[in-house]
TILOVO-669653 format. One record per residue (C-alpha): residue in three letters; y, x, z. Coordinates in steps of 0.1 Angstrom, whole numbers, padded with zeros to 4 digits, always signed. Example, Ala and Ser with C-alpha at 12.3 -4.5 7.8 and 13.67 -1.06 7.14 Angstrom:
! residues 2
Ala-0045+0123+0078
Ser-0011+0137+0071
//
This chain:
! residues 43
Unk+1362+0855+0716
Unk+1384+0848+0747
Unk+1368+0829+0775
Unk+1385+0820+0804
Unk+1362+0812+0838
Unk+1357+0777+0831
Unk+1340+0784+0793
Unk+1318+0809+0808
Unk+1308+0783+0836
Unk+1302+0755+0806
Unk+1283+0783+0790
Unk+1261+0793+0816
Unk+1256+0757+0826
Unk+1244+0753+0788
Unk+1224+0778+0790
Unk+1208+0775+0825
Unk+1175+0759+0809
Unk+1177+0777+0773
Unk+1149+0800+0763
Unk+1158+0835+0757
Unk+1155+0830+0719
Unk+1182+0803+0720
Unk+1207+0822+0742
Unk+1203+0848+0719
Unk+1204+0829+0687
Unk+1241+0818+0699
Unk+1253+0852+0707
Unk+1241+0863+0672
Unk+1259+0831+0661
Unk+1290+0834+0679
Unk+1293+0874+0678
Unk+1276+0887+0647
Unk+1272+0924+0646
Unk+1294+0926+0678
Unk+1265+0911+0701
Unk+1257+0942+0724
Unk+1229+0934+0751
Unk+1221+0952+0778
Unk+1195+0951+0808
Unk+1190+0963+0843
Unk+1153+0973+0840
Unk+1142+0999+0848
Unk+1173+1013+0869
//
């Protein structure tokens, strides 16, 4: 998937109220097997 910066502002915008479980249902959605996810915790 290519996204330019005014996707990734419609996405975010779509997302801003989402739970976690939905954001993540559409990246498993839209990616598949090629979802990565990664997290600052802990640093």
């Amino acid at each position: 998937m290519n996204v330019c910066m005014e996707d990734l502002k419609a996405i975010s915008a779509r997302f801003e109220t989402s739970s976690p479980e939905a954001v993540l249902r559409w990246g498993l959605q839209e990616f598949g097997s090629g979802m990565a996810l990664v997290t600052g915790f802990g640093v």
